[in-house]
ZABANU-459106 format. One record per residue: residue in one letter; y, z, x of N, C-alpha, C, O in turn. Coordinates in steps of 0.001 Angstrom, whole numbers, padded with zeros to 6 digits, always signed. Layout:
# ZABANU-459106
AYZXYZXYZXYZX...
***
This chain:
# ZABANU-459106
X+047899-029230-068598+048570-029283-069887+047855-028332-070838+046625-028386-070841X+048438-027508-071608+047654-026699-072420+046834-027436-073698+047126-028537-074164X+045911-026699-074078+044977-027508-074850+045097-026366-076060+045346-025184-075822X+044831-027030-077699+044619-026357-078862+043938-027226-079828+044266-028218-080479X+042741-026427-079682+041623-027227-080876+042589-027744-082120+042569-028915-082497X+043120-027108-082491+044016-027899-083656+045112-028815-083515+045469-029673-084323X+045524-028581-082577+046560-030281-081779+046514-030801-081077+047228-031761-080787X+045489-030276-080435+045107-031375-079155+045966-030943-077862+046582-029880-077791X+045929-031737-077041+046691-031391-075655+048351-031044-076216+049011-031727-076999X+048777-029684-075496+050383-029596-076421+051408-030391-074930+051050-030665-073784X+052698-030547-075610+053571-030872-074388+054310-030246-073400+055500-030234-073714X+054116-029789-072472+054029-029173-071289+055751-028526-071922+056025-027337-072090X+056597-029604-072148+058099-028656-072238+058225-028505-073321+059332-028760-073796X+057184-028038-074173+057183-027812-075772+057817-026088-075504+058015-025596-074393X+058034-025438-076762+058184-024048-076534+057151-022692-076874+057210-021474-077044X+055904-024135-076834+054314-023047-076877+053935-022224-075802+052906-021561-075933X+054852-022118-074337+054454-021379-073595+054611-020135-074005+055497-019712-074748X+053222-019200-073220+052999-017895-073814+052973-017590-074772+052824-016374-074896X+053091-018414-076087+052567-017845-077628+051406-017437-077606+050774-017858-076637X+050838-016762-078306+049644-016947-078511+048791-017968-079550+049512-018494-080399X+047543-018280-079600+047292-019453-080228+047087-019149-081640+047320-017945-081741X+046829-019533-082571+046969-019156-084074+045708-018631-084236+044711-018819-083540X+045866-017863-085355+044636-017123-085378+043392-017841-085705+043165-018875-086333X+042618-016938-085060+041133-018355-084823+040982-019041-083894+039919-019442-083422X+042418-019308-083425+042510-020363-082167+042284-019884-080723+042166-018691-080441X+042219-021122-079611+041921-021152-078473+042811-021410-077828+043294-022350-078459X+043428-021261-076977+044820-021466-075371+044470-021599-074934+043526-020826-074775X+044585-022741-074007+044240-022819-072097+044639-023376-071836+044597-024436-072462X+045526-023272-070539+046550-023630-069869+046057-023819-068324+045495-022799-067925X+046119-024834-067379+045561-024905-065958+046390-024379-065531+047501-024576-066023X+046190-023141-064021+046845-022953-063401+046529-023304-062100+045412-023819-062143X+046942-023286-060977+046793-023836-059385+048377-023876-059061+049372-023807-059783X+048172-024025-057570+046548-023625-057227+046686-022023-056586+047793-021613-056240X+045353-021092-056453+043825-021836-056677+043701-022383-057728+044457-021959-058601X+043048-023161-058002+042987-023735-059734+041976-022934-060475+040975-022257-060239X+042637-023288-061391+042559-021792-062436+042778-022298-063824+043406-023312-064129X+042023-021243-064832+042747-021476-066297+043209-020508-066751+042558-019531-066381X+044060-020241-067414+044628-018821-068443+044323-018961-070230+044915-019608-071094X+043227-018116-070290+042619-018240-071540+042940-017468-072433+042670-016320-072081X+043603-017527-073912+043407-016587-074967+042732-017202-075985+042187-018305-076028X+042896-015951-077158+042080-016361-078586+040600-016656-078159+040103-016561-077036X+040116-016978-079156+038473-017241-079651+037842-018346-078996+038240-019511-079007X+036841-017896-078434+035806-019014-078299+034317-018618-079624+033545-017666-079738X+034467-019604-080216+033458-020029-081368+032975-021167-081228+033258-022025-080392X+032129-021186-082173+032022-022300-083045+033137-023766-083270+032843-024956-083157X+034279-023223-083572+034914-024253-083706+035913-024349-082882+036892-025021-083207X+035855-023685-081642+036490-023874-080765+035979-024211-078989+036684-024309-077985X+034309-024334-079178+033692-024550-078115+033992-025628-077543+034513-025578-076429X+033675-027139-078309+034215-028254-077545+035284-028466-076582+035280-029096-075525X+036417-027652-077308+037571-027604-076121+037345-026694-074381+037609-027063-073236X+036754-025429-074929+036043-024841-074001+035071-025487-072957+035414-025573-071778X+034158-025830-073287+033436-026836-072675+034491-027627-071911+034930-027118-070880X+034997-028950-072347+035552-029775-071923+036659-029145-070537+036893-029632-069431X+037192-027788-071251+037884-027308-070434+037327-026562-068652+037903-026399-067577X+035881-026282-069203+035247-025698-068237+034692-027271-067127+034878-027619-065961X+034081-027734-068134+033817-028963-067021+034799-029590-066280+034458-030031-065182X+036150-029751-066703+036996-030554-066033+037923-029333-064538+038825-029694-063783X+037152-027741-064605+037304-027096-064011+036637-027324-062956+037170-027870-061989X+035541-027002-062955+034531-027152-062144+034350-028512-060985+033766-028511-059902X+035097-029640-061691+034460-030752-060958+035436-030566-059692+036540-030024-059646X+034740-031140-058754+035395-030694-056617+035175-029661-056767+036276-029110-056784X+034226-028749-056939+033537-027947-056594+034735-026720-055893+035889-026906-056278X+034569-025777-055127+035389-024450-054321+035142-023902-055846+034649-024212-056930X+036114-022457-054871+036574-021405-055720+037443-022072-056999+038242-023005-056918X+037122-021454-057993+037317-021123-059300+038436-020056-059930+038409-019169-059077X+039294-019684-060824+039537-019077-061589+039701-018906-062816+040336-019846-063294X+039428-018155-063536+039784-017761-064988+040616-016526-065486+040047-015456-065267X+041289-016475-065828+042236-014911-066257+041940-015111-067949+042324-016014-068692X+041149-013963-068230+040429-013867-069626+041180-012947-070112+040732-012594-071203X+042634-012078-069655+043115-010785-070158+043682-011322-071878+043936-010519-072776X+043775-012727-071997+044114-012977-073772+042676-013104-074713+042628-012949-075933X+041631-013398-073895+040687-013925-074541+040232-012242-075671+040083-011058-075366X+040151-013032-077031+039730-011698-077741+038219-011998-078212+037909-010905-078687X+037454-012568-078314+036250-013175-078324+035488-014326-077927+036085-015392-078077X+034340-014389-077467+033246-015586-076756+032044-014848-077777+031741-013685-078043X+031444-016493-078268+030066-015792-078565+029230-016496-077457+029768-017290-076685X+027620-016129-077374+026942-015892-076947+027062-017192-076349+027260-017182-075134X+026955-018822-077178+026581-019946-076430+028158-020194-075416+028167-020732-074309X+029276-019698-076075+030536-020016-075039+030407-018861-073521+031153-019068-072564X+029544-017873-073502+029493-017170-072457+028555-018045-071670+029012-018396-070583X+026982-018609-072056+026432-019598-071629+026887-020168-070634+026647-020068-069431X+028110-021265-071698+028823-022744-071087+029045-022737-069739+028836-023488-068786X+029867-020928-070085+030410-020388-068744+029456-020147-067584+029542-020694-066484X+028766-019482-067866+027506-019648-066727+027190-020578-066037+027150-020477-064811X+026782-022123-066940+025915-023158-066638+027425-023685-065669+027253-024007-064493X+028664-023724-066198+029618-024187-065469+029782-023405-063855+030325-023875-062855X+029203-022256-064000+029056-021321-062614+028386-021966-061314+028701-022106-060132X+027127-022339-062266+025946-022942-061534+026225-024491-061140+025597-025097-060272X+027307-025042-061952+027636-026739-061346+028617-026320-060409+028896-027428-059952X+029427-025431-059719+029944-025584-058900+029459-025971-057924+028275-025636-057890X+029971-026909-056484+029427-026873-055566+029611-026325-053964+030163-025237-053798X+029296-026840-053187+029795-026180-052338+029874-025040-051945+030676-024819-051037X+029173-024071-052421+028953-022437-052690+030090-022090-053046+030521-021085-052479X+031025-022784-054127+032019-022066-054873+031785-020887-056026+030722-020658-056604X+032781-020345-056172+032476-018887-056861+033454-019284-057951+034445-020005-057838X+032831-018476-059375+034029-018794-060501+034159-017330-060068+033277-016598-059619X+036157-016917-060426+036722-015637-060424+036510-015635-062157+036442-016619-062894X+036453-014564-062426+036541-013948-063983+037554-012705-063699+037162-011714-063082X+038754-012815-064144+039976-011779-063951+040360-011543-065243+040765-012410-066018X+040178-009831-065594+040635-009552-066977+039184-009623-067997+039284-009224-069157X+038344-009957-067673+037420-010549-068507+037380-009139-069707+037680-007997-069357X+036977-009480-071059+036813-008464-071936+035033-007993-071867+034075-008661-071478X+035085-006701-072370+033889-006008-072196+032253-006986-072915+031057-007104-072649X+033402-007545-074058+031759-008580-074606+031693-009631-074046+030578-010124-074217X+032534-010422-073267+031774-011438-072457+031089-010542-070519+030430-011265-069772X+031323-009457-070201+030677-009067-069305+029253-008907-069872+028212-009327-069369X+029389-008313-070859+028169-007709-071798+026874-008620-072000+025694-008458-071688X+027548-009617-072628+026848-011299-072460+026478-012125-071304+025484-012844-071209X+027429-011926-070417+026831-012346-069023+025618-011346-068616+024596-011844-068143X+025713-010027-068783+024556-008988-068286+023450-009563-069254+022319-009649-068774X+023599-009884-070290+021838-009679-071246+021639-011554-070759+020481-011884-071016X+022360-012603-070233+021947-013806-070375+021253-013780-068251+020701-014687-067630X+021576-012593-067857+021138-012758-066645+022097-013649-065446+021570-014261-064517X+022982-013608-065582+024314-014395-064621+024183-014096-063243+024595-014864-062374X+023385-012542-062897+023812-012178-061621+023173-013130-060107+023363-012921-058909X+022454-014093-060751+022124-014953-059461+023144-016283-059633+023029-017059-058684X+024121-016704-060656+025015-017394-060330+026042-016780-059705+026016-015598-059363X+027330-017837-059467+028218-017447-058554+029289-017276-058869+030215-017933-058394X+029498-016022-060062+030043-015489-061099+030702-014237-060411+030119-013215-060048X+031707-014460-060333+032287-012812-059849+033408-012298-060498+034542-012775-060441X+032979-011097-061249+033814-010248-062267+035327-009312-061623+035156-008154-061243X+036645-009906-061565+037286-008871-060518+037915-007761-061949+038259-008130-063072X+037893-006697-061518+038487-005747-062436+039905-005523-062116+040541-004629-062674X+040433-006324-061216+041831-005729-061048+042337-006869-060784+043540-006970-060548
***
C-alpha cells in the first residue's frame, strides 16, 4: 500500500497512483515480486520515520531486495545510513538492488563506506 508522511498509508484504488508526492514529501509504494519499493520525493528529517519503517518492513525474510530510486530527489546523510544498516539486516546473503539511484545517495554510500555491505548499485 503506498505510504505518505502526511496521510498515512493511501488507498490502494485511490487516484494517487504515479503522482508525485507533495513537495517535501515521500512515496513508496511495494512492488513484488521480487519485492521491491518504488521511491520518490525527499528523505529528511521529516520524512525518515516512514523511510525507516518502510525499509525495515523490507528487509524482514531476508533474499534479494529492491529499490527503484529513479523519483527519489533527495536522502540526507542519516536516511542513506538507514539504508545501509537495512543492507546489513538482510539475511541469508541477500543483496539490496539500488536501481536508478541519484548521484547523492551513491555519493553518501561511498564517504559512509557501504562497499562491504550487500548493496548493489545497478545503473541500468
Amino acid at each position: 500500500m503506498p505510504i505518505s508522511p502526511q496521510t498515512g498509508p493511501l488507498d490502494p484504488a485511490s487516484d494517487h497512483d504515479g503522482d508525485p508526492p507533495p513537495s517535501g514529501g515521500l512515496r513508496i509504494d511495494p512492488l513484488g515480486p521480487p519485492p521491491g519499493l518504488q521511491v520518490s520525493g525527499e528523505i529528511d528529517r521529516t520524512t525518515r520515520r516512514v523511510w525507516q519503517e518502510a525499509l525495515s518492513e523490507l528487509v524482514r525474510g531476508g533474499g534479494d531486495r529492491h529499490l527503484y530510486l529513479s523519483g527519489l530527489t533527495f536522502i540526507d546523510v542519516r536516511g542513506a545510513w538507514l539504508l545501509e544498516q537495512s543492507a546489513r539486516a538482510l539475511v541469508g546473503g541477500g543483496r539490496l538492488f539500488l536501481h536508478s539511484a541519484p548521484y547523492c545517495l551513491r555519493s553518501v554510500l561511498a564517504l559512509i563506506g557501504s562497499d562491504s555491505v550487500s548493496i548493489e548499485v545497478k545503473t541500468k
